[in-house]
Structures are given as C-alpha cells and as structure tokens.
C-alpha positions as a printed Julia matrix, in Angstrom:
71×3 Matrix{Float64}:
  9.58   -3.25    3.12
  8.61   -5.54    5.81
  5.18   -5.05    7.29
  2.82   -7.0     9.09
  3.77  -10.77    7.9
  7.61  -10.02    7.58
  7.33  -10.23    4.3
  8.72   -7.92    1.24
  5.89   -7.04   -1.01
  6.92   -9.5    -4.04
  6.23  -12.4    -1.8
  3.05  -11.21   -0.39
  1.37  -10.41   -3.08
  2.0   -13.63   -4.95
  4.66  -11.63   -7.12
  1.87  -10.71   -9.29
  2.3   -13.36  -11.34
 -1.57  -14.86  -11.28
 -0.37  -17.78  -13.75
  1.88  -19.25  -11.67
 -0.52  -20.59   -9.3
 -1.82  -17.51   -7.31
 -5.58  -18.06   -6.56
 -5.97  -14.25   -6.27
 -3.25  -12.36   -8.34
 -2.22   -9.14   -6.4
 -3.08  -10.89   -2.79
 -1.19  -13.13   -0.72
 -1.36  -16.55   -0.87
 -0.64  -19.21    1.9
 -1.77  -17.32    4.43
 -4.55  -17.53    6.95
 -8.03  -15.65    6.5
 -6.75  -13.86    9.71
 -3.57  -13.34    8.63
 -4.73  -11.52    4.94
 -7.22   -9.86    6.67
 -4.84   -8.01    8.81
 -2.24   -7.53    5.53
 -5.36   -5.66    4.05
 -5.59   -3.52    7.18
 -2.32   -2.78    7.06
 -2.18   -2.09    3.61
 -5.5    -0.18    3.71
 -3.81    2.33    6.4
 -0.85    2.73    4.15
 -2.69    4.1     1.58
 -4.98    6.34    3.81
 -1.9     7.95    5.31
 -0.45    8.57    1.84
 -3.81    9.61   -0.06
 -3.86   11.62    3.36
  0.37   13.62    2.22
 -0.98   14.02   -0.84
 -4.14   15.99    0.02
 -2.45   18.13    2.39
  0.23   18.36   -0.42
 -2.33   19.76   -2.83
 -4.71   21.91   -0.41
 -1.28   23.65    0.27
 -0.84   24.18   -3.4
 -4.12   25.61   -3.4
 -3.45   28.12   -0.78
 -0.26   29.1    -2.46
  1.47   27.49    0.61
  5.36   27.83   -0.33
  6.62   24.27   -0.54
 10.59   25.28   -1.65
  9.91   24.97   -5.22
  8.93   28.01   -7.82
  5.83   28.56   -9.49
C-alpha cells in the first residue's frame, strides 16, 4: 500500500535489509526528519485503528456477541 510518501512498504522501510546500508533497519531511509516523522504518524495511527478492530473484536467475544462463526 501507498501511504503518506507514495511509497510501498518494502521501500520505506529500507526493505529490512539493515546490511545493505540502512542506518536504521525497519525505518526509512533518504527521507527528511519531517518527512519520517510524519511516516511514523501515519504508521502509529495504523496500528491504533487496528489494535482498536481487534479490541472491539475480542470485548465482543467476551460478551458472547455473535460474530457468524460457532462456538
């Protein structure tokens, strides 16, 4: 997916591949403090909305919420 540099995720996180030259394996390199700091946000609000699903997944669970699957 494309987010906030227009970049898919292999490229902006340095492919993971910290040998080959990425000062901060798992982070994008080449870009401007600005720039990663606003990836980060990005990212960070990604994740929020997901952990977010998943605990209204599982406090439905909880409350024996029918979710279309058995028991």
């Amino acid at each position: 997916m494309y987010y906030v540099t227009g970049l898919p995720g292999w490229v902006r996180s340095g492919a993971g591949f910290g040998w080959f030259g990425a000062s901060h394996p798992g982070y994008a390199t080449g870009l401007t403090k600005r720039e990663e700091a606003s990836l980060l946000k990005r990212q960070a609000e990604i994740l929020q909305d997901r952990l977010d699903e998943i605990k209204d997944y599982l406090r439905d669970l909880e409350e024996g919420k029918d979710r279309g699957h058995e028991d």
